[in-house]
TORKOL-4160 file (C-alpha; in steps of 0.2 Angstrom, whole numbers, padded with zeros to 4 digits, m for minus):
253
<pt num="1" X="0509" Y="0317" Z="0409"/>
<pt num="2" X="0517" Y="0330" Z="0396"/>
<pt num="3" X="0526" Y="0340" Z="0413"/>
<pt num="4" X="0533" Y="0322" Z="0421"/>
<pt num="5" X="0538" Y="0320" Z="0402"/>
<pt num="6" X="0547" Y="0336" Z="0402"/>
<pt num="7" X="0554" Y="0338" Z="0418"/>
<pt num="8" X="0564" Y="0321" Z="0412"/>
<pt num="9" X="0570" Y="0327" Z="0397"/>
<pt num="10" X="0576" Y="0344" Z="0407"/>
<pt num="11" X="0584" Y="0333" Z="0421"/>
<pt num="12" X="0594" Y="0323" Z="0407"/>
<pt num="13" X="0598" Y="0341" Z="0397"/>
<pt num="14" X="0602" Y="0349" Z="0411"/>
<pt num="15" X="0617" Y="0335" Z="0419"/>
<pt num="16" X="0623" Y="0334" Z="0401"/>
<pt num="17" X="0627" Y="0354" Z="0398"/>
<pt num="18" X="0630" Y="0357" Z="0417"/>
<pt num="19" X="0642" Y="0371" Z="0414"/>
<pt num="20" X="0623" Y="0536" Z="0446"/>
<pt num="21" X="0624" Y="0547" Z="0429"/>
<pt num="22" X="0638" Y="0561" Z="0431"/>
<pt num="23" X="0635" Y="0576" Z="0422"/>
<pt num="24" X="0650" Y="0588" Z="0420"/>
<pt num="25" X="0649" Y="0604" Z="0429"/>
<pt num="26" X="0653" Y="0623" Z="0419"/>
<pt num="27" X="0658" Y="0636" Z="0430"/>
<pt num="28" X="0651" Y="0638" Z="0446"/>
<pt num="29" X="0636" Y="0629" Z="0440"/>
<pt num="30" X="0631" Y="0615" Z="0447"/>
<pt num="31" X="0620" Y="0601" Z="0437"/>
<pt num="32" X="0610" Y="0589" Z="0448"/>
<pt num="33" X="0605" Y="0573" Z="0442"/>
<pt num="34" X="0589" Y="0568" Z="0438"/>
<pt num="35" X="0582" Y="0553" Z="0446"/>
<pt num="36" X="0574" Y="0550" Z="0427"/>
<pt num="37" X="0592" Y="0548" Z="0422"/>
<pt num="38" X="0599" Y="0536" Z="0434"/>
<pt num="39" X="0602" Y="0521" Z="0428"/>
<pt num="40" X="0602" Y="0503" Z="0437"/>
<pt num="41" X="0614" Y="0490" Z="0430"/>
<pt num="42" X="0615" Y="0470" Z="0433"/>
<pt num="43" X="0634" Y="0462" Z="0436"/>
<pt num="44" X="0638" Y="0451" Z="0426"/>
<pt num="45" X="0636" Y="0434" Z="0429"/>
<pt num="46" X="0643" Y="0418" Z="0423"/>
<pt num="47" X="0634" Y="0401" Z="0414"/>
<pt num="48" X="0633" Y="0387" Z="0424"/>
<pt num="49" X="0624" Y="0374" Z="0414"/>
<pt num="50" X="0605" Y="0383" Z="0413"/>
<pt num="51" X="0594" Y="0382" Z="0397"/>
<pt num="52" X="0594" Y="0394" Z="0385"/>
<pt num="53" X="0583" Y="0409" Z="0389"/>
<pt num="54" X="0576" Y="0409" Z="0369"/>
<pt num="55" X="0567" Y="0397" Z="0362"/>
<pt num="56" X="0564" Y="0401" Z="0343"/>
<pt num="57" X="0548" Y="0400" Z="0334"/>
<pt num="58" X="0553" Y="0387" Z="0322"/>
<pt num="59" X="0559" Y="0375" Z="0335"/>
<pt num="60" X="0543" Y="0367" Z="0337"/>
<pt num="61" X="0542" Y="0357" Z="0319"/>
<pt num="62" X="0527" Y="0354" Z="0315"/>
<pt num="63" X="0518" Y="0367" Z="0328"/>
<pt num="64" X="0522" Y="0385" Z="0327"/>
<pt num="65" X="0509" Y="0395" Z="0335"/>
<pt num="66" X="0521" Y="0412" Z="0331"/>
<pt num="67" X="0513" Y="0426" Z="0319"/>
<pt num="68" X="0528" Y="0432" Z="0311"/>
<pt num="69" X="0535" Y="0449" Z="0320"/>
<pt num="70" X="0552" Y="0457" Z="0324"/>
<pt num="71" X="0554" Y="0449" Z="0343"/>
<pt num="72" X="0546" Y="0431" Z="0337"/>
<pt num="73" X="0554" Y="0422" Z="0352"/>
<pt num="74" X="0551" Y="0414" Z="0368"/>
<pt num="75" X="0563" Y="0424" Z="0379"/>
<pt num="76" X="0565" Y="0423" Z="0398"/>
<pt num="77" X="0567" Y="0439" Z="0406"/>
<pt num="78" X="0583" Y="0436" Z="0415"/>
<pt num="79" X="0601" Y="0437" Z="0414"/>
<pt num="80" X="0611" Y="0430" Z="0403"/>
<pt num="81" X="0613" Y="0413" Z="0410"/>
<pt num="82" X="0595" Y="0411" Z="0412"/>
<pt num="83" X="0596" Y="0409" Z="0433"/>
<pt num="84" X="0582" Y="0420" Z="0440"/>
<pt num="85" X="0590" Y="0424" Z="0459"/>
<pt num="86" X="0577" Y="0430" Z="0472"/>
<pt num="87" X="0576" Y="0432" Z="0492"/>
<pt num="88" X="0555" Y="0430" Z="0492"/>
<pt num="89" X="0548" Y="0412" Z="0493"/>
<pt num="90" X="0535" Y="0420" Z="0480"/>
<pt num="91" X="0544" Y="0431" Z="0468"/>
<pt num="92" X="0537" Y="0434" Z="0452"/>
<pt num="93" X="0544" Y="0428" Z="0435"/>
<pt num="94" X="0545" Y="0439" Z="0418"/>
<pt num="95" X="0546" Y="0434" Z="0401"/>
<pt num="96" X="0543" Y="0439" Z="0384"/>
<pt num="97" X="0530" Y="0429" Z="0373"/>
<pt num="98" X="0527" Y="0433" Z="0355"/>
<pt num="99" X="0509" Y="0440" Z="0347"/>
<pt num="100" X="0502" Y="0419" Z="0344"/>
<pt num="101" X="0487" Y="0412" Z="0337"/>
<pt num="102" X="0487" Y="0401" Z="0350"/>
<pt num="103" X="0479" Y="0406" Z="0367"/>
<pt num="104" X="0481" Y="0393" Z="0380"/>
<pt num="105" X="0496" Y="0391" Z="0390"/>
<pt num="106" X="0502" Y="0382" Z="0405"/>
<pt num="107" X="0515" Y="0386" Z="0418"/>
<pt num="108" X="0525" Y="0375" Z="0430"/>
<pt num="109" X="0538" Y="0376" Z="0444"/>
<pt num="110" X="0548" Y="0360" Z="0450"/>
<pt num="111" X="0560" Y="0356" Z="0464"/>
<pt num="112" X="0577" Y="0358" Z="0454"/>
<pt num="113" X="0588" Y="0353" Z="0471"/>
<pt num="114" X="0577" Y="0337" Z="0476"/>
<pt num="115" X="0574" Y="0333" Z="0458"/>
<pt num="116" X="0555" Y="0332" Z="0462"/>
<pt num="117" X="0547" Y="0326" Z="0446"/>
<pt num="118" X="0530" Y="0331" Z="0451"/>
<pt num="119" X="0528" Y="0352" Z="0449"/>
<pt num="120" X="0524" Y="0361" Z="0466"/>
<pt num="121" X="0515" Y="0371" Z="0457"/>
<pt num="122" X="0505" Y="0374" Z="0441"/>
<pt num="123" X="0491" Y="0381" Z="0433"/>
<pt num="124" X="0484" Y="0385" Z="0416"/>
<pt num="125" X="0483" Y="0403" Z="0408"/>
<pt num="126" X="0473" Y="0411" Z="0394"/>
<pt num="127" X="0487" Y="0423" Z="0385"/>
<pt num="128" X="0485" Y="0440" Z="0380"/>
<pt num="129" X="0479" Y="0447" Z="0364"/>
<pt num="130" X="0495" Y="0455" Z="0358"/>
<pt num="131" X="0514" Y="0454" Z="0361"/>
<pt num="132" X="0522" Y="0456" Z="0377"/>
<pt num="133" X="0531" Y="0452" Z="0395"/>
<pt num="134" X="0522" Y="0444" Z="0406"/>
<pt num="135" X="0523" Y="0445" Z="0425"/>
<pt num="136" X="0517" Y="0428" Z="0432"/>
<pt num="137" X="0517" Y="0431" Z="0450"/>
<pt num="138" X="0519" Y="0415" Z="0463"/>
<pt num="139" X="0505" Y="0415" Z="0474"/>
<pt num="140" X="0509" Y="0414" Z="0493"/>
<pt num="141" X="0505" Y="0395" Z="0493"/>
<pt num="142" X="0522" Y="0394" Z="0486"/>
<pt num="143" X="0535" Y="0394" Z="0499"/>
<pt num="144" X="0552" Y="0393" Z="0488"/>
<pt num="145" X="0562" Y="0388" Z="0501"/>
<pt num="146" X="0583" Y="0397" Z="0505"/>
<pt num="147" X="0599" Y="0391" Z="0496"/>
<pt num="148" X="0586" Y="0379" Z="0485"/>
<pt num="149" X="0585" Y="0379" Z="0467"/>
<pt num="150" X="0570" Y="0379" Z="0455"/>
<pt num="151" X="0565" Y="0376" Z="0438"/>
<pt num="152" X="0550" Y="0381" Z="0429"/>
<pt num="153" X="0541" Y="0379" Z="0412"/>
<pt num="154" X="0531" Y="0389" Z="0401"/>
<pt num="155" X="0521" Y="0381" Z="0388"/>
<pt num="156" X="0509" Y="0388" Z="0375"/>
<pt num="157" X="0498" Y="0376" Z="0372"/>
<pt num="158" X="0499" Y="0370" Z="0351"/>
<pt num="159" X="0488" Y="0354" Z="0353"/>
<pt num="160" X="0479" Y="0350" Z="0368"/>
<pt num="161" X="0478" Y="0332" Z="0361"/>
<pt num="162" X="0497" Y="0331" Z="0360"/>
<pt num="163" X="0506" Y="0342" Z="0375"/>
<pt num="164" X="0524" Y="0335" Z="0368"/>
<pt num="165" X="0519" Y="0348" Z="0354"/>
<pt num="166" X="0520" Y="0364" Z="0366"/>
<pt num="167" X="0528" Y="0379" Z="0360"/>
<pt num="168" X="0540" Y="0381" Z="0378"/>
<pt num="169" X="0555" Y="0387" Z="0388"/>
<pt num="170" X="0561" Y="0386" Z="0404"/>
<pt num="171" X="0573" Y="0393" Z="0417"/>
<pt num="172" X="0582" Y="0391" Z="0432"/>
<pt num="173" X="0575" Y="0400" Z="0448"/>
<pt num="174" X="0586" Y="0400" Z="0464"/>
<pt num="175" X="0582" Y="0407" Z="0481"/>
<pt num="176" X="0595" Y="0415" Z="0491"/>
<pt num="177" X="0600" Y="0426" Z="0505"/>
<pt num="178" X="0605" Y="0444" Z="0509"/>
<pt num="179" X="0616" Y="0449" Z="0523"/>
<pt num="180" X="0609" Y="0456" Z="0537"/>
<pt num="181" X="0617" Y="0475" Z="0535"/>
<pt num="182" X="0608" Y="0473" Z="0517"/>
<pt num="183" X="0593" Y="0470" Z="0525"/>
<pt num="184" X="0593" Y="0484" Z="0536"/>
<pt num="185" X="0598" Y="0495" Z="0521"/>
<pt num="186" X="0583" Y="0490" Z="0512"/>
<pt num="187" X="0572" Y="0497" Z="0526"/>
<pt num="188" X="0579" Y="0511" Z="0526"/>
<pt num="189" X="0577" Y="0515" Z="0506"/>
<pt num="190" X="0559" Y="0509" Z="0509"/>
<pt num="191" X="0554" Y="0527" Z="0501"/>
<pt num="192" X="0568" Y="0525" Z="0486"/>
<pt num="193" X="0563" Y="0512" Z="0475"/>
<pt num="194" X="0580" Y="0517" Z="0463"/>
<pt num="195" X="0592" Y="0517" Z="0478"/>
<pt num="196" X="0584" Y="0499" Z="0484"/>
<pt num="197" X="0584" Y="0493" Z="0466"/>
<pt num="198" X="0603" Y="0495" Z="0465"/>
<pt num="199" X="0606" Y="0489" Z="0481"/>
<pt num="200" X="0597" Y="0472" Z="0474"/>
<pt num="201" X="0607" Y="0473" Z="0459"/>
<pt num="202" X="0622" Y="0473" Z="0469"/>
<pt num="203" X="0619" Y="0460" Z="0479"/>
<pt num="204" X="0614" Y="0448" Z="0463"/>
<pt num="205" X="0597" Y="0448" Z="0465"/>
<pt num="206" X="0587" Y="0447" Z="0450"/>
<pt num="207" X="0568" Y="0446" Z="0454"/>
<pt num="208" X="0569" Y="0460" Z="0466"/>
<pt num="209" X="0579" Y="0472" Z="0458"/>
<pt num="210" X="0568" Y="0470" Z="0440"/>
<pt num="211" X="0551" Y="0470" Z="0450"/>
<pt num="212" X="0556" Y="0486" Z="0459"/>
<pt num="213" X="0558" Y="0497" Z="0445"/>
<pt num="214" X="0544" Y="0487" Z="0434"/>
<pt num="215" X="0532" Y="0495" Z="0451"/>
<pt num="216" X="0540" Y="0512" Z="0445"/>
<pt num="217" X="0547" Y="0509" Z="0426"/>
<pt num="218" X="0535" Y="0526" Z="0421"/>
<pt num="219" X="0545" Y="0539" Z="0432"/>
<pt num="220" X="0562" Y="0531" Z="0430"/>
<pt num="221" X="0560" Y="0524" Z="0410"/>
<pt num="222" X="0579" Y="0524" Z="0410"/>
<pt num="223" X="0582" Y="0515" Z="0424"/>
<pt num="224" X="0572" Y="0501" Z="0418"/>
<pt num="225" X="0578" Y="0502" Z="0401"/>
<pt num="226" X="0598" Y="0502" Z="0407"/>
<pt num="227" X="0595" Y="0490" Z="0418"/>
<pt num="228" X="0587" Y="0476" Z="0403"/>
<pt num="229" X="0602" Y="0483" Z="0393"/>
<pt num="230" X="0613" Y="0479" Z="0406"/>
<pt num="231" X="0607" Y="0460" Z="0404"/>
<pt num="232" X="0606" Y="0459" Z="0387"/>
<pt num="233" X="0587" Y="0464" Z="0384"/>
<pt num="234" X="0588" Y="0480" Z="0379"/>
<pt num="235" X="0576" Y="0476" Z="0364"/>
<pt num="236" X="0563" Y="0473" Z="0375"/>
<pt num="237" X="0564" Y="0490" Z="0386"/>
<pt num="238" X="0548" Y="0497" Z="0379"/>
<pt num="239" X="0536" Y="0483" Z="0378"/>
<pt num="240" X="0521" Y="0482" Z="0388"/>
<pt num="241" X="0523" Y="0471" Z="0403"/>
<pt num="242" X="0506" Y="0461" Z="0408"/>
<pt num="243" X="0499" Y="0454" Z="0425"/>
<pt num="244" X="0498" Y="0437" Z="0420"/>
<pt num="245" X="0485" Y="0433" Z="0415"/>
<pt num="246" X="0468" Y="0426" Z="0416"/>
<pt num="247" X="0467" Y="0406" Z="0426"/>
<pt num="248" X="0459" Y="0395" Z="0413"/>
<pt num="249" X="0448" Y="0385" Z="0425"/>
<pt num="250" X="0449" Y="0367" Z="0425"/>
<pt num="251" X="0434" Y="0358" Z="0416"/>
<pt num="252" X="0421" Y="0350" Z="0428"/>
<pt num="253" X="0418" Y="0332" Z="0427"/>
């Protein structure tokens, strides 16, 4: 009931707002550039009516599940108009949650384009002990489908008794194409994760180009961190990021 609820309340929020490192050379000496150095960098992009990508810990009223610390909100790892852009049908989805005395959490992902109210997928997580990004990773049941666009929801459960409680965010996800010659360029940079992730990047594609260096974040640590700069996050550059997370089981009846 609480995600038909909230997919109402985003379609009616939604129609109303919808709006390589050069290093200088001495003498004859030539400096190479370490691929440590390198940095990947997102384009900018513009806002086109998506939600916020924060959510503030005291926008829940009566329920706030945050512990007080320096990063206390819901954030969306994403650019800045909080549209996640991906080629895979099962990308996978960052975001920042806050340290929380609250354990339970449920994710959900609907049809944006068909305005289906029923979520395609969904599924109840137990969060982790500490503060961090999560990586929730769409299983290969989900078959996002080309030039559609998605919405999902993140909720940490405050009051299993009362889910219009929830403690949540949501973002836009939208599955688009490469151009052939990309594709073919990709292959060949099968070996060079830094080289394919800015070929993402400049192509405009979020969830590949941030899961590429996430898989290799500890041999290029500035590449990662220009690239969450680059959109704004750079605050978040040296969190720890975690496989989300443990499937809280439904109850048997």
């Amino acid at each position: 009931m609480f995600v038909r609820n909230f997919l109402g309340l985003s379609l009616v929020g939604l129609l109303v707002s919808a709006p390589p490192v050069n290093h200088p050379q001495t003498g004859k000496t030539k400096v190479e550039s370490s691929p440590q150095l390198q940095a990947v960098t997102f384009p900018p992009t513009t806002s086109r009516g998506a939600p916020s990508r924060t959510r503030g810990a005291g926008s829940r009223g009566p329920c706030n599940p945050i512990i007080k610390q320096e990063l206390s909100n819901l954030t969306v790892v994403v650019p800045e108009n909080n549209i996640g852009t991906t080629v895979s049908p099962n990308p996978n989805i960052y975001l920042y949650v806050p340290k929380s005395s609250k354990r339970k959490a449920e994710f959900a992902l609907f049809d944006w384009t068909n305005r289906v109210r029923e979520p395609i997928y969904k599924i109840g997580l137990s969060l982790p002990d500490s503060a961090g990004i999560i990586k929730v990773s769409l299983p290969k049941t989900v078959e996002l489908k080309p030039n559609n666009t998605y919405i999902w929801h993140f909720g940490i459960v405050c009051d299993p008794d009362n889910r219009s409680l929830d403690f949540y965010i949501n973002s836009l996800l939208e599955r688009t194409t490469l151009k052939p010659e990309t594709e073919d360029k990709l292959k060949e940079l099968q070996e060079k994760p830094l080289d394919q992730a800015k070929l993402y990047a400049e192509s405009s594609v979020w969830s590949e180009t941030i899961t590429t260096l996430e898989k290799s974040r500890v041999a290029n640590p500035n590449a990662w961190r220009e690239l969450l700069k680059s959109v704004g996050l750079g605050d978040y550059a040296d969190i720890q990021i975690f496989d989300c997370c443990q499937e809280i089981k439904p109850a048997k009846r």
